[in-house]
C-alpha positions in Angstrom: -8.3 80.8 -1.8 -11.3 82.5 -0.6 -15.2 82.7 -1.9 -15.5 86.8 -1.6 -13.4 87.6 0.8 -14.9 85.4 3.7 -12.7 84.4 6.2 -15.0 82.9 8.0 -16.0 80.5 6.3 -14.0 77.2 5.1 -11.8 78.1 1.9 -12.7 77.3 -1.3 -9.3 76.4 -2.6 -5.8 76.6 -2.4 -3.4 78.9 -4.1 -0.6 77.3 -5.4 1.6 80.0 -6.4 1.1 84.0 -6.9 3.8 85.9 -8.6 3.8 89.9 -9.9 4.4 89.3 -14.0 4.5 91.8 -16.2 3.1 94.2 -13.5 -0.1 91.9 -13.1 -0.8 89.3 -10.1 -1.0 86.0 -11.1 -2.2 83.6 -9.2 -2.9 79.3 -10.2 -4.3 76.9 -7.7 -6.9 74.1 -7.1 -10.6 74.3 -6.0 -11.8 71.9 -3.0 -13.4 68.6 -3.9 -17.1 68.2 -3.6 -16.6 66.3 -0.3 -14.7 68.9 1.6 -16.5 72.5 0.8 -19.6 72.2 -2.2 -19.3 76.0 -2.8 -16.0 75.4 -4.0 -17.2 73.2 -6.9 -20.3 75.9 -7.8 -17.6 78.4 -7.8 -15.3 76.2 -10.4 -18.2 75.8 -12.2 -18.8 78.9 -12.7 -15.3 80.4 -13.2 -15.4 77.9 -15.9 -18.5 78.8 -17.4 -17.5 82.6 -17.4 -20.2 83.7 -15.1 -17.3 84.5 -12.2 -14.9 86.2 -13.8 -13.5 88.2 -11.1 -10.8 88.0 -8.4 -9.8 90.3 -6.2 -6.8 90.1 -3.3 -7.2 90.8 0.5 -3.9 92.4 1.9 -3.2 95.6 4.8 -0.9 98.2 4.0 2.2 98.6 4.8 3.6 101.9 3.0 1.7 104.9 1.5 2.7 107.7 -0.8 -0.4 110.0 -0.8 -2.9 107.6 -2.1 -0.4 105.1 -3.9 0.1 101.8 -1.8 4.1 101.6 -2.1 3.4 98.3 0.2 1.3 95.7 1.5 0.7 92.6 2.9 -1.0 89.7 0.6 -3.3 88.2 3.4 -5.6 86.0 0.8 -6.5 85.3 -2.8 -10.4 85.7 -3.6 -13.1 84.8 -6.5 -15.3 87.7 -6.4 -18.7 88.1 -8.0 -18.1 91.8 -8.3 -14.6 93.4 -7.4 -14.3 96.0 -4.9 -11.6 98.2 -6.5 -13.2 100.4 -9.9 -10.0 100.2 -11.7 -10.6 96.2 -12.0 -13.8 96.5 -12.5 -12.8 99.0 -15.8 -10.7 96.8 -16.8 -13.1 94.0 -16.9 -15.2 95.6 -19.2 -12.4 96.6 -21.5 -12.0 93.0 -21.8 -14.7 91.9 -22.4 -15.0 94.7 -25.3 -12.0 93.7 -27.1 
């Protein structure tokens, strides 16, 4: 579990388990403790204060048809402050409408 997307730094967490349900990815896991990586506690703390709301998945493709991804590979789970793809982000705000 990754802070943005930043492999190069340590990660934030670890996902437990990620499964497709009901066409969505779920994903639970656990943040760091305080005494391993800081950021991951801000980042808790702020998932759980509903400032971070986002996640997003890093992943290369496998398949294409045209500009559908038939199949990829799931490289890492991320909280994101704002995610990449404008489909999520649409979605976001739907939610946060109803």
């Amino acid at each position: 579990m990754l802070w943005a997307h930043d492999h190069w730094s340590m990660p934030i967490g670890l996902t437990e388990s990620i499964d497709v349900i009901d066409g969505k990815l779920v994903a639970e896991g656990v943040f760091a403790p305080e005494e391993v990586n800081p950021l991951a506690q801000q980042v808790r703390r702020a998932y759980e204060a509903g400032i971070v709301t986002a996640t997003s998945v890093g992943f290369i493709v496998k398949e294409m048809i045209g500009n559908e991804i038939t199949k990829a590979e799931l490289l890492e789970f991320s909280f994101v402050p704002v995610p990449a793809n404008p489909a999520v982000a649409d979605l976001m705000k739907q939610r946060n409408m109803d």
